[in-house]
C-alpha positions as CSV (number, residue, x, y, z in Angstrom):
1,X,0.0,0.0,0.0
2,X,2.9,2.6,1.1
3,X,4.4,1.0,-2.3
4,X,1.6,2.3,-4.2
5,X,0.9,5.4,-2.6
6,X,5.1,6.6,-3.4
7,X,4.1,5.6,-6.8
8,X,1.0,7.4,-7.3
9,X,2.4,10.5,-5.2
10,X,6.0,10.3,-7.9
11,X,3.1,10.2,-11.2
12,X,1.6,13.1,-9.5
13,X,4.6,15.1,-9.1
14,X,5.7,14.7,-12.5
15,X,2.6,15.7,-14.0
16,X,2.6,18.8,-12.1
17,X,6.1,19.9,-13.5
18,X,5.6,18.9,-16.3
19,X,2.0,21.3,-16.5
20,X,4.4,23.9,-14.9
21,X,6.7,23.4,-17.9
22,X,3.5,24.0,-20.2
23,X,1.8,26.6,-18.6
24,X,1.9,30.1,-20.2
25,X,4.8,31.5,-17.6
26,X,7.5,28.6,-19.2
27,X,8.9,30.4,-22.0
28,X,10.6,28.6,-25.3
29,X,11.8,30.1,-28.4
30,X,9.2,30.0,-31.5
31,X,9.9,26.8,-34.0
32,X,9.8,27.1,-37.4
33,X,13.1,29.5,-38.3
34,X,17.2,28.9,-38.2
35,X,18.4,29.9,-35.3
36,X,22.0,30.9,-33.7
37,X,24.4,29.0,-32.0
38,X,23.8,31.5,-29.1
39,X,19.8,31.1,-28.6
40,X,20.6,27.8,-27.0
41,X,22.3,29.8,-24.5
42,X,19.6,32.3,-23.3
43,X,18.3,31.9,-19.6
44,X,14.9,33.2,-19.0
45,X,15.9,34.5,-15.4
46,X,19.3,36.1,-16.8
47,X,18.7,37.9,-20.3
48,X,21.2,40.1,-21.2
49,X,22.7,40.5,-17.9
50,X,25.7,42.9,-19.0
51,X,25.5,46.4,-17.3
52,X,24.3,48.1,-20.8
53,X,25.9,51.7,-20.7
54,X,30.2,50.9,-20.6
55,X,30.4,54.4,-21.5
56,X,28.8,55.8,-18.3
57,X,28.9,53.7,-16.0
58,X,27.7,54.0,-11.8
59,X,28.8,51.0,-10.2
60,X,26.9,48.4,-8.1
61,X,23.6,50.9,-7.9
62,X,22.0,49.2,-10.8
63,X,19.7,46.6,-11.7
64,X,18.1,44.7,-14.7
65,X,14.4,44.3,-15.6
66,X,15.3,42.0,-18.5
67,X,13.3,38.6,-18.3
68,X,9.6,36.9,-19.2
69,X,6.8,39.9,-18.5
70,X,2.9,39.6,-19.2
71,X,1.8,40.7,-22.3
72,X,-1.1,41.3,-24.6
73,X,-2.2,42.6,-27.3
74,X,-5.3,44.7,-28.9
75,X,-7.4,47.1,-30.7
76,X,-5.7,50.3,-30.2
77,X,-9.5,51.4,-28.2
78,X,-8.9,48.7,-25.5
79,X,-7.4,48.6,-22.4
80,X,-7.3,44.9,-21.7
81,X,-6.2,42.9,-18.9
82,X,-2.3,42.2,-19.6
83,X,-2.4,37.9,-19.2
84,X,-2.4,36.5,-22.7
85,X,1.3,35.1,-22.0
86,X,4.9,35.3,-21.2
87,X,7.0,37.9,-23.4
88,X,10.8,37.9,-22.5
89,X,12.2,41.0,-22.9
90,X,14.5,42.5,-24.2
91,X,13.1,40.6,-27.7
92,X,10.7,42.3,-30.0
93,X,7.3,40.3,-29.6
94,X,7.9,39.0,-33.9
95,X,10.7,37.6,-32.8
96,X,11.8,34.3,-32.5
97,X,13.6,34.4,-28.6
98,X,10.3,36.7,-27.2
99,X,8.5,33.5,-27.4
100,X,5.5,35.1,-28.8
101,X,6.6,35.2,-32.7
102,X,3.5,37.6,-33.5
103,X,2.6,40.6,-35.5
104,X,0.6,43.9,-34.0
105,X,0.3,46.2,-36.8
106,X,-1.1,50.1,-36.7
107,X,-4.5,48.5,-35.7
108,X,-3.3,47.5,-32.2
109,X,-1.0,48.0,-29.3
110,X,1.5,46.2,-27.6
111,X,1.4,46.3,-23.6
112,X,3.7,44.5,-21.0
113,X,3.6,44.6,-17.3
114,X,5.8,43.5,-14.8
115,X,6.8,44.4,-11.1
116,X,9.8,44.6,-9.6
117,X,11.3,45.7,-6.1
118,X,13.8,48.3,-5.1
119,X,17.1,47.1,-3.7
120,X,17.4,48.0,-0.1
121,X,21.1,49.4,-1.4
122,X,18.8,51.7,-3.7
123,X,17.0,53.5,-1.2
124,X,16.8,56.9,-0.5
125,X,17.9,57.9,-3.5
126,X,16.2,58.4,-6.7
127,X,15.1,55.7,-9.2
128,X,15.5,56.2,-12.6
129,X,13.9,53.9,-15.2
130,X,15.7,53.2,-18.4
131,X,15.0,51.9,-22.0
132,X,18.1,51.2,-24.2
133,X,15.3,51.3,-26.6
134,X,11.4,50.4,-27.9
135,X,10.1,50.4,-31.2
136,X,8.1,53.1,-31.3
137,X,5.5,55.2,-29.1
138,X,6.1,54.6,-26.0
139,X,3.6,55.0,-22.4
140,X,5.1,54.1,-19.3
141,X,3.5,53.4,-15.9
142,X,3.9,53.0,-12.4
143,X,2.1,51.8,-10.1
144,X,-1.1,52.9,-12.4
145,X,0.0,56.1,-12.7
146,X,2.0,57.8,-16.1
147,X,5.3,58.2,-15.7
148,X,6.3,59.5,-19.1
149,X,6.0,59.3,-22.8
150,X,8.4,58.4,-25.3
151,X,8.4,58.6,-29.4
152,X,11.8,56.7,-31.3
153,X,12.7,53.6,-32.0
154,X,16.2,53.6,-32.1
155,X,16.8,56.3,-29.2
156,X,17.9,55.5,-25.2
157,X,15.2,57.2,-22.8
158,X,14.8,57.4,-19.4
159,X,12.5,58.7,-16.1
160,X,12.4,59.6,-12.7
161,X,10.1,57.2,-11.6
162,X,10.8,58.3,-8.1
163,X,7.3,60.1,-7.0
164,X,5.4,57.1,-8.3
165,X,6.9,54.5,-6.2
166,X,5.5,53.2,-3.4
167,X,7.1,52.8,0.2
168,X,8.0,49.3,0.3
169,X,7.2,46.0,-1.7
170,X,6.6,45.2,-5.8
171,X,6.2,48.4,-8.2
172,X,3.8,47.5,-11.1
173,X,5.5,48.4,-14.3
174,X,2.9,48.6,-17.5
175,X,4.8,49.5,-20.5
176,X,2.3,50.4,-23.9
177,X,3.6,50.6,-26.9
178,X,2.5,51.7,-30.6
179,X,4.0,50.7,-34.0
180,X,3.1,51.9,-37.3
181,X,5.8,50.4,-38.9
182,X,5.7,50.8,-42.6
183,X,2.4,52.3,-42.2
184,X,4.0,55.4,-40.4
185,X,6.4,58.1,-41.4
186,X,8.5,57.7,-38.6
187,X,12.3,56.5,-38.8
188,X,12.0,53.0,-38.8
189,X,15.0,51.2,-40.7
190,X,14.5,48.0,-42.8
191,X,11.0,47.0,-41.1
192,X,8.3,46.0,-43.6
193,X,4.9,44.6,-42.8
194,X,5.2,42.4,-45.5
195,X,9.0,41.5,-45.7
196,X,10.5,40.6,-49.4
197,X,13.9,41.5,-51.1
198,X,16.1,43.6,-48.7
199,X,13.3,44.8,-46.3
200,X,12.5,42.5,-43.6
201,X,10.0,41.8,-40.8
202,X,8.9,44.2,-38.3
203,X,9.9,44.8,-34.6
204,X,7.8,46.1,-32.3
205,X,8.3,46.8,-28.9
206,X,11.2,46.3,-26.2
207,X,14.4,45.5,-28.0
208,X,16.9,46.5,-25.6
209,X,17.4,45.9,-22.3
210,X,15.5,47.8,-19.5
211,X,16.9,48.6,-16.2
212,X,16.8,50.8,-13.1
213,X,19.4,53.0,-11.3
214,X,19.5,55.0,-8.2
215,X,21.5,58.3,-8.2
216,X,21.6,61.0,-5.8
217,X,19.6,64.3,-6.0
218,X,22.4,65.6,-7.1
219,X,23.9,63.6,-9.9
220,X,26.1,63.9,-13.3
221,X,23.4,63.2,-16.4
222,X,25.6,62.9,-18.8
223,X,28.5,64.2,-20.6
224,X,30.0,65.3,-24.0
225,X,33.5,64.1,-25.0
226,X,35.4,65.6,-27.4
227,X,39.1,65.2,-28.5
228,X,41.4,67.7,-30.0
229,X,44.4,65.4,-31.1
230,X,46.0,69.1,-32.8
231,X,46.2,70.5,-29.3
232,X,46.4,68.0,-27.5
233,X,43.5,67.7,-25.7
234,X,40.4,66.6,-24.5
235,X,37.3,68.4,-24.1
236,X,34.4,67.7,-21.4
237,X,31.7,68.6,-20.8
238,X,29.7,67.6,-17.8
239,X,26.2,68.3,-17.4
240,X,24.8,68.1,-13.6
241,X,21.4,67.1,-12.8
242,X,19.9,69.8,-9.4
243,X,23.5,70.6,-8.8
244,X,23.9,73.7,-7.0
245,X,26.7,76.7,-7.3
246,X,28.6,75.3,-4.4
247,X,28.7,71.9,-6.3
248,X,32.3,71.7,-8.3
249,X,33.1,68.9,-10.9
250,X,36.7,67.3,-11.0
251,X,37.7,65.1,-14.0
252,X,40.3,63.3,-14.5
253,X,42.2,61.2,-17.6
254,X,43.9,58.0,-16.9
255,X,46.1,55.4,-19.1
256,X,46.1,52.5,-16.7
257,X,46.7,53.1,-12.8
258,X,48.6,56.7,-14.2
259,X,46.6,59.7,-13.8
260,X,47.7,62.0,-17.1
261,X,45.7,65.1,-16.6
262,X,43.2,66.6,-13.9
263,X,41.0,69.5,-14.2
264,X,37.7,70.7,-12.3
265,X,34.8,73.1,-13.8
266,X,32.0,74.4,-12.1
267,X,29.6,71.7,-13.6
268,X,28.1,74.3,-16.3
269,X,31.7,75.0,-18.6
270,X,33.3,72.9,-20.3
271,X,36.7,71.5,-18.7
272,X,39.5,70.7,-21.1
273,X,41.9,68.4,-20.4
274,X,46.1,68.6,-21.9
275,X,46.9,65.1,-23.2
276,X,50.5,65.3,-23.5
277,X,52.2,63.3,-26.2
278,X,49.2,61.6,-26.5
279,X,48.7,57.4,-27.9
280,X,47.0,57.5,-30.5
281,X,43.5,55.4,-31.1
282,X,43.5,53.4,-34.7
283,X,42.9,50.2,-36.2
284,X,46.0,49.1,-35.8
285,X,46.4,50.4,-31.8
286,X,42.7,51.4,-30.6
287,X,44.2,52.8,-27.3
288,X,41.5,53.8,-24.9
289,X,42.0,56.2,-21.8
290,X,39.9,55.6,-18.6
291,X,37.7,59.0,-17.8
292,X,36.8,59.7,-13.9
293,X,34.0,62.3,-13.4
294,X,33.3,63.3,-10.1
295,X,30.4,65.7,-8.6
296,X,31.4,67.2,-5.2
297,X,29.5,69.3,-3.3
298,X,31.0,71.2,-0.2
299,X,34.4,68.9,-1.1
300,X,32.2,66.1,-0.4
301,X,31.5,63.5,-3.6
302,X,27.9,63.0,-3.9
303,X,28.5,61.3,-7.3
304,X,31.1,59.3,-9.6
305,X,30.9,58.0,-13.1
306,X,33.2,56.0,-15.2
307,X,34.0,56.3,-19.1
308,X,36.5,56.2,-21.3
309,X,37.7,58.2,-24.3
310,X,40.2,58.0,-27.5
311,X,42.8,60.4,-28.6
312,X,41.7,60.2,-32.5
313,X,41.1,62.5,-35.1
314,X,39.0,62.0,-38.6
315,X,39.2,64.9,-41.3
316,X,40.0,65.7,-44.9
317,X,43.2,66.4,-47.0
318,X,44.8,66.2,-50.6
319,X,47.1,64.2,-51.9
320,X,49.6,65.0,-54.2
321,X,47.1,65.0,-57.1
322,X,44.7,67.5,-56.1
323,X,42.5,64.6,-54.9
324,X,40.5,64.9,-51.1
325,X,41.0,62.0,-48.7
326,X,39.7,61.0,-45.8
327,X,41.9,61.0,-43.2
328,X,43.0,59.5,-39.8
329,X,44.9,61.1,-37.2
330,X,46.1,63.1,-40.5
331,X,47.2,60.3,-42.0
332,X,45.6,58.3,-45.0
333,X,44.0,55.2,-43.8
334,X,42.4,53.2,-46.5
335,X,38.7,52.3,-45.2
336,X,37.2,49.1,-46.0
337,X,34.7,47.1,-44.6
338,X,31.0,45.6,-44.8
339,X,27.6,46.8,-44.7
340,X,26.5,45.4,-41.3
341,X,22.5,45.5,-40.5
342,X,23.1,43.9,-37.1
343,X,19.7,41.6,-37.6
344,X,19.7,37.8,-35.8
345,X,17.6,35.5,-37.1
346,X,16.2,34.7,-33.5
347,X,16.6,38.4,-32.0
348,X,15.6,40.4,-34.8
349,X,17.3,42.9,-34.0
350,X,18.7,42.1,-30.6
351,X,21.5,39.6,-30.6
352,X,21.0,36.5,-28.0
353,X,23.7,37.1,-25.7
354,X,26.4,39.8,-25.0
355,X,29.0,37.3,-27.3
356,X,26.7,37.3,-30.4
357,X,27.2,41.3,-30.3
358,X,30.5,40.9,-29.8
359,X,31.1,38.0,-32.4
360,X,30.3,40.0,-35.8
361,X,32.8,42.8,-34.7
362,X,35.5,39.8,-34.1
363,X,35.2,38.4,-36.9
364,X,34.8,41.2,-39.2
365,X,38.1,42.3,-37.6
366,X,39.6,38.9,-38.5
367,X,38.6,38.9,-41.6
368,X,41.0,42.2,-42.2
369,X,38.6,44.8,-42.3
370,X,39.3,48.1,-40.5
371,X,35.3,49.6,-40.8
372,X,32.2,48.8,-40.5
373,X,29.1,50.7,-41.8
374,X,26.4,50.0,-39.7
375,X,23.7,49.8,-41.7
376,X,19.9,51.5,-40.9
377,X,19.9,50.5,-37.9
378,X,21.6,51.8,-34.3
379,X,23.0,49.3,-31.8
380,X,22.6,49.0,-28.0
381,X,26.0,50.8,-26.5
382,X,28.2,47.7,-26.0
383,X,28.3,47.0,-29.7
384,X,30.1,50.5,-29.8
385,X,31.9,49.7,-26.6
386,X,33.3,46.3,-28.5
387,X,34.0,48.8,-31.8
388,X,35.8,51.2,-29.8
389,X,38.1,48.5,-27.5
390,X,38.6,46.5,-31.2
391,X,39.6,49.4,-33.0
392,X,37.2,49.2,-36.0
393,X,36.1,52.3,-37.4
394,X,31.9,52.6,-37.4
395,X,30.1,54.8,-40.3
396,X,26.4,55.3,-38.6
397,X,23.8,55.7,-40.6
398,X,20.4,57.3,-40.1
399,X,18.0,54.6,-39.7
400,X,15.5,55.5,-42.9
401,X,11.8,56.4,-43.1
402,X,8.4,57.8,-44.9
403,X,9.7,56.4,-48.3
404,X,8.7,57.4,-51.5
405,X,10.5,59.9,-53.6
406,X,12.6,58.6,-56.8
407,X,16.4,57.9,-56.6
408,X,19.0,59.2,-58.8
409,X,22.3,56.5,-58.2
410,X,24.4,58.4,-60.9
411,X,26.7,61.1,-59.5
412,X,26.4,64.7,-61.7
413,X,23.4,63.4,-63.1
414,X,19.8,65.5,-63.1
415,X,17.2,62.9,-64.0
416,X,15.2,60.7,-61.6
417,X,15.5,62.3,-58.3
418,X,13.7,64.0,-55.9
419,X,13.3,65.1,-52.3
420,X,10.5,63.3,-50.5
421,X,7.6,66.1,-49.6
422,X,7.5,65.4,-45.7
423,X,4.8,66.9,-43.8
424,X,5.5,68.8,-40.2
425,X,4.8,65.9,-38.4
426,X,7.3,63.3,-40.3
427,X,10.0,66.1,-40.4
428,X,9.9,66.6,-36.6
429,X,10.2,62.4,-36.2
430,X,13.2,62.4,-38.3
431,X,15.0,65.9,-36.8
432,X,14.3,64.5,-33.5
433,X,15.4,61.1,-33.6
434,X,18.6,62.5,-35.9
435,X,19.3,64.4,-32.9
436,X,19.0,62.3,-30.1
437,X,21.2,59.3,-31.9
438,X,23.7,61.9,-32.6
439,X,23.7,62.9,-29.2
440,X,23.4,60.1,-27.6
441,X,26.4,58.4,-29.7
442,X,28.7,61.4,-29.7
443,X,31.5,60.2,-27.2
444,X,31.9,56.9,-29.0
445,X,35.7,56.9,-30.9
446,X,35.2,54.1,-33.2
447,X,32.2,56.6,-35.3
448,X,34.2,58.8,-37.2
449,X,31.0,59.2,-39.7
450,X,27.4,60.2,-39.7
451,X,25.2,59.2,-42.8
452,X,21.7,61.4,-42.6
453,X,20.0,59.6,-45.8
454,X,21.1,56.1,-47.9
455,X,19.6,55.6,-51.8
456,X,16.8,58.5,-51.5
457,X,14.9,56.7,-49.1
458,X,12.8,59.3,-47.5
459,X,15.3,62.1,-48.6
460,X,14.4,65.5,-47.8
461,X,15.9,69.3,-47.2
462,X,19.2,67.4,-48.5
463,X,21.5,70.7,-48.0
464,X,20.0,72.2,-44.5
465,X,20.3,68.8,-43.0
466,X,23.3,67.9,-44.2
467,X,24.9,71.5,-43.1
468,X,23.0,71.4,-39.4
469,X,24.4,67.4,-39.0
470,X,27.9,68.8,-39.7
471,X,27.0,72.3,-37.8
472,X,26.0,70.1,-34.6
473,X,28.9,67.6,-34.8
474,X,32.1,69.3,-36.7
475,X,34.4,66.3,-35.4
476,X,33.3,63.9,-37.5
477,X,32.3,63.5,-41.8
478,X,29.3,64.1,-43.1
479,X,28.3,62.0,-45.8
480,X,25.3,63.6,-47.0
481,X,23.4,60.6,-49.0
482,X,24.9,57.2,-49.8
483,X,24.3,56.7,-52.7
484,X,22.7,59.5,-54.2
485,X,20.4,61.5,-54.7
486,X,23.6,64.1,-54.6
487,X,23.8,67.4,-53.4
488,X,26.8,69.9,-53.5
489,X,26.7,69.6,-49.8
490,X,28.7,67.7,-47.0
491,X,32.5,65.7,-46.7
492,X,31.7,62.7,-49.1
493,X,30.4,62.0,-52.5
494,X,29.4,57.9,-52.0
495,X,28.7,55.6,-54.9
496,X,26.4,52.4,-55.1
497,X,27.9,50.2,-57.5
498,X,26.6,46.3,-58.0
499,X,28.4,44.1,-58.0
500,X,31.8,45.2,-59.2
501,X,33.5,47.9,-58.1
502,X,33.5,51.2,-59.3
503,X,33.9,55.0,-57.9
504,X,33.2,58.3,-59.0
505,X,35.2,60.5,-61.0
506,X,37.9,61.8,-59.4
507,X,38.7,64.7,-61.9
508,X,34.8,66.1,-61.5
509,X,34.1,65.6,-57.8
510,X,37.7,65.0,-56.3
511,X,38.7,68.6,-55.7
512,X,35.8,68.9,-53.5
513,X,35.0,65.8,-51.7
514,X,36.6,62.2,-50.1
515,X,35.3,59.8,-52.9
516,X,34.0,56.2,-51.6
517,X,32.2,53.8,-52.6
518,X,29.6,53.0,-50.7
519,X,28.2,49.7,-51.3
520,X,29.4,46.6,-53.7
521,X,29.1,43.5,-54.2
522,X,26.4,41.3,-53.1
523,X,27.7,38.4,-54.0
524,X,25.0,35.4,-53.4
525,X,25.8,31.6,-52.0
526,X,22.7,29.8,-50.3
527,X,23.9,27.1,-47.8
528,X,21.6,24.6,-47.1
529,X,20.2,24.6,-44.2
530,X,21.1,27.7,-43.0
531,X,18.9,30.0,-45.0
532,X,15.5,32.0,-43.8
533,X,13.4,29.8,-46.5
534,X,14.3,27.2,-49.0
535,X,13.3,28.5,-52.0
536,X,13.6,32.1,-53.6
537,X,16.7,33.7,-52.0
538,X,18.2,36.4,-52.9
539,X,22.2,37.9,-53.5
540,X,22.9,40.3,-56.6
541,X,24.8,37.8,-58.2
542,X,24.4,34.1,-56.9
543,X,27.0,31.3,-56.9
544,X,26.7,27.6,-56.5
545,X,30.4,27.3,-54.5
546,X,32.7,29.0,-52.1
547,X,35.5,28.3,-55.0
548,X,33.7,30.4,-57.4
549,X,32.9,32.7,-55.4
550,X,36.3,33.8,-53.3
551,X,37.3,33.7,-57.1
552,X,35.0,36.5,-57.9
553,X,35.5,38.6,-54.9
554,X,39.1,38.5,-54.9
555,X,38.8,40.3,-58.4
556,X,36.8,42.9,-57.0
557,X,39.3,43.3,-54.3
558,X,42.2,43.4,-56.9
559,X,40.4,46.2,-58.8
560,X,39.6,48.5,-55.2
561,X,43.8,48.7,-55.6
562,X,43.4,50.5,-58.5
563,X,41.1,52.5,-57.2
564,X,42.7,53.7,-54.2
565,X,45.8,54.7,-56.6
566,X,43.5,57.1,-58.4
567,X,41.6,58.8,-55.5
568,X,39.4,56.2,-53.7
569,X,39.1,56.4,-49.8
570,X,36.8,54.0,-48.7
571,X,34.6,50.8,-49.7
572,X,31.8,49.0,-48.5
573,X,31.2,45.2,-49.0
574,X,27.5,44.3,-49.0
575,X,27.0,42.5,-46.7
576,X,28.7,40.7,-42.9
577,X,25.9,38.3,-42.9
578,X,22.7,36.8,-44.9
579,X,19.7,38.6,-43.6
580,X,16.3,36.9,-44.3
581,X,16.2,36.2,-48.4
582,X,19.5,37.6,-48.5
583,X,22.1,35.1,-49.0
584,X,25.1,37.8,-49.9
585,X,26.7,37.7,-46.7
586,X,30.1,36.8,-45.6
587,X,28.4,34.5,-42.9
588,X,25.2,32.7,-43.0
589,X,22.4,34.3,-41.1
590,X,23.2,32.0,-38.1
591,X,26.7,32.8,-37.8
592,X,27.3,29.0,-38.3
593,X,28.9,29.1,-41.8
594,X,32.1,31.5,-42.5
595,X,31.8,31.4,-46.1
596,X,35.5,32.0,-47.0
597,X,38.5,31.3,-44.5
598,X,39.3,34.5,-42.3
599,X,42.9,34.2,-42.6
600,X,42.2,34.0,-46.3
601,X,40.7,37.3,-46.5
602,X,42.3,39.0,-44.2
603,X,45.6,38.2,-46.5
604,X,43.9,39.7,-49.9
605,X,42.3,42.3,-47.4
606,X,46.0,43.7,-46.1
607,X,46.8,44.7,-49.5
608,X,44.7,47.5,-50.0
609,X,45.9,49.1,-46.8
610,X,49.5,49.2,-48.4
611,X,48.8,51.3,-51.6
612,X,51.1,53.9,-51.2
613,X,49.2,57.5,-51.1
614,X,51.1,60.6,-51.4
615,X,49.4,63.9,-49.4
616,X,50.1,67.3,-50.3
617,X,53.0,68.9,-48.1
């Protein structure tokens, strides 16, 4: 009888877990798609656990909201209870790792709601809620009552959530969120509702990792980092949040354990800081200095931040010829690298795990490039933190929206193009998003270019917005439009050019501007069984084997050294990976198949950074 009772009472248990393991608060990726090597690795109660802002960094008073929340979705009129399943954030709710793999559409919203508690090493200060960011109108509330609004998908936001906490115990967090996609002219990248070609699906929703942090009243927001490699300096400047005029700000540059420079500022003026004979960050030596920003009221530090900065320097000069080139550190540095649209084929667009960030950069770096361009699309911060410690050189584009005007790919040409006709509203979502990413990205080294339109798509007001994007951040290039429609305006005239490559002229545009080109190649190989769908891929010109097609490239390659000899500065391989239909990527989708050897490329690779270039004395 006890015999049987054991028995009956082990069954028992064992259908309960196993219900548990079914029941909507489990959470598994959707079927039905490749996946990454990495998904395998995601834990449900530790998602992305990385602090997410290297660059600015508080230690210890921090914590992560990343993990399975309630969600639902619904007609845009409803409000409805938020219990139709488990949603893991940070992963938009299409994607494969949310474990909800659904659409919302304009029709309907998104909601989420989960609580959390404040650490007891968090009290008495103020909490501040961030988003690294959510795709696209964003309503946040606490505890049932609003705690702010946000509108960007792309953009890191924050609030105070300090007046709507209560005492003690969980805080109700209910996070709605509205998506247009396509349907909208707001920025929103490569997102289609009905994905084909080189658009792809839509994300909605969380897509990077939300967390809370307690500061004091008094507190350092943020800063603004600029170096000054010609004098030998660094400029900050520090930007206090209810400091008072008592409160002082002391900064200080460090290589190592060595402090190299010291200065303090009143908190509203910019402090500069004397680098003497300063290392250099490049490619070859990405040297990074440690930055240490302290707040101090009545001597007293009430706040300290960590970063990090790079003495490097990207402009403009002629060579011998007559012919503009970009330069670095006033030297010529050939630039070379892929067209990178950071998309997973279980994140979307959030990698898995903190190492499937960091993998593409690796291995575009073994590969032998020195750039990336990253593609309509912004990353969380660590992808630039891992850009900046690697050395790899970032061109950032705008991510693109409210497409329809015609494109004109042919530099010096007047034929098909024209600007798109935005109205007030779709101008103000483009100038403020273009703002806040350039803001927002300013102190990263490894961008030493910012791209406001690619092919036409949604171009508008070409010459003021090129002229205020190079007004508000004179550090850096400007190129105006990759790939046309051209304007007499900006650092750059970029060329599209499938798949061979090509650039253009350098006797009729080189006296005035760096000459790249700006995307090339394309060059399709499906693998079995590690593409989106079987049938109907897609590459600009497909191959049947790696043979042929290292062949092919390593023309291509050969020809971008005759190139650089006549005026050429920069080129961009289409594409790091496959994405979706798209089979033209140096990797598969998955990251499990490296097309050609690394070592292989990186040998063909180092030979266009040894094409001897001349400048002007």
């Amino acid at each position: 009888m006890k015999k049987t009772a054991l028995f009956l009472s082990l069954i028992g248990l064992t259908l309960s877990l196993y219900a548990q393991q079914k029941s909507p608060a489990s959470w598994s990726p959707v079927e039905g798609k490749i996946s990454s090597t990495w998904a395998a690795e995601v834990n449900p109660k530790s998602v992305l656990p990385e602090y997410p802002r290297p660059q600015f960094e508080r230690s210890g008073n921090w914590k992560s909201l990343n993990g399975l929340w309630d969600y639902a979705i619904a007609g845009k009129s409803q409000k409805p209870a938020i219990n139709q399943g488990k949603i893991l954030v940070p992963f938009a709710v299409e994607s494969s790792l949310s474990g909800v793999g659904k659409t919302v559409g304009k029709d309907s919203l998104l909601w989420y709601k989960t609580t959390f508690t404040v650490p007891s090493n968090m009290k008495g200060k103020d909490i501040v809620l961030h988003f690294g960011a959510v795709d696209w109108r964003t309503t946040v509330t606490i505890n049932g009552k609003e705690a702010g609004k946000h509108e960007g998908g792309f953009d890191p936001f924050y609030f105070n959530i300090t007046p709507f906490l209560k005492g003690s115990g969980a805080q109700t967090l209910t996070v709605e969120v509205w998506d247009p996609t396509d349907d909208g002219p707001q920025p929103r990248g490569k997102q289609v509702k009905k994905p084909e070609g080189i658009w792809y699906t839509p994300v909605t929703g969380i897509w990077q990792t939300v967390w809370i942090e307690a500061v004091n009243k008094a507190h350092v927001d943020h800063i603004k980092i600029t170096p000054d490699l010609d004098q030998q300096a660094v400029e900050v400047i520090p930007f206090v949040e209810n400091g008072t005029a008592a409160d002082q700000v002391k900064i200080s540059a460090w290589d190592g354990t060595t402090k190299v420079a010291e200065q303090s500022g009143d908190g509203k003026s910019p402090v500069k800081l004397t680098i003497s004979n300063p290392k250099l960050w490049s490619p070859s030596s990405p040297f990074l200095y440690d930055l240490k920003v302290e707040l101090l009221s009545r001597n007293k530090k009430v706040d300290e931040v960590k970063s990090y900065f790079a003495m490097r320097k990207i402009s403009m000069g002629k060579d011998a010829q007559g012919i503009e080139r970009m330069l670095l550190n006033n030297k010529f540095v050939f630039q070379y690298g892929p067209l990178d649209q950071g998309w997973w084929p279980d994140g979307l667009y959030t990698a898995p795990t903190d190492q499937a960030l960091k993998f593409d950069i690796d291995k575009t770096k073994e590969m032998g490039f020195n750039m990336i361009r990253k593609h309509i699309k912004v990353e969380p911060a660590r992808w630039y933190y891992y850009c900046d410690v690697a050395g790899m050189l970032v061109w950032q584009d705008m991510p693109s929206g409210d497409l329809g005007n015609r494109w004109e790919n042919r530099p010096g040409v007047l034929d098909h193009q024209t600007e798109q006709d935005r109205s007030p509203e779709s101008e103000g979502y483009y100038r403020k998003e273009w703002n806040e990413i350039m803001e927002k990205l300013h102190n990263v080294p490894s961008i030493v270019v910012w791209t406001p339109f690619n092919e036409a798509w949604g171009q508008f007001k070409t010459v003021e917005i090129a002229k205020w994007t190079k007004q508000k951040d004179p550090s850096r290039l400007v190129n105006t439009a990759s790939g046309g429609n051209f304007f007499p305006v900006g650092d750059i005239i970029d060329l599209h050019n499938y798949p061979h490559p090509a650039m253009p002229s350098p006797e009729y545009f080189g006296k005035d501007y760096a000459l790249v080109l700006g995307e090339f190649g394309g060059l399709g190989l499906p693998v079995d069984g590690h593409v989106w769908q079987q049938k109907n891929n897609w590459g600009y010109q497909s191959f049947q084997n790696t043979t042929d097609l290292f062949n092919k490239y390593s023309e291509f390659v050969n020809r971008l050294q005759d190139l650089i000899k006549v005026g050429l500065s920069a080129g961009v391989y289409t594409q790091t990976t496959d994405v979706e239909v798209e089979t033209n990527g140096f990797m598969t989708y998955d990251r499990k198949v490296i097309k050609f050897p690394e070592a292989k490329m990186k040998e063909i690779h180092s030979k266009l950074y040894e094409v001897p270039v001349e400048l002007r004395k």
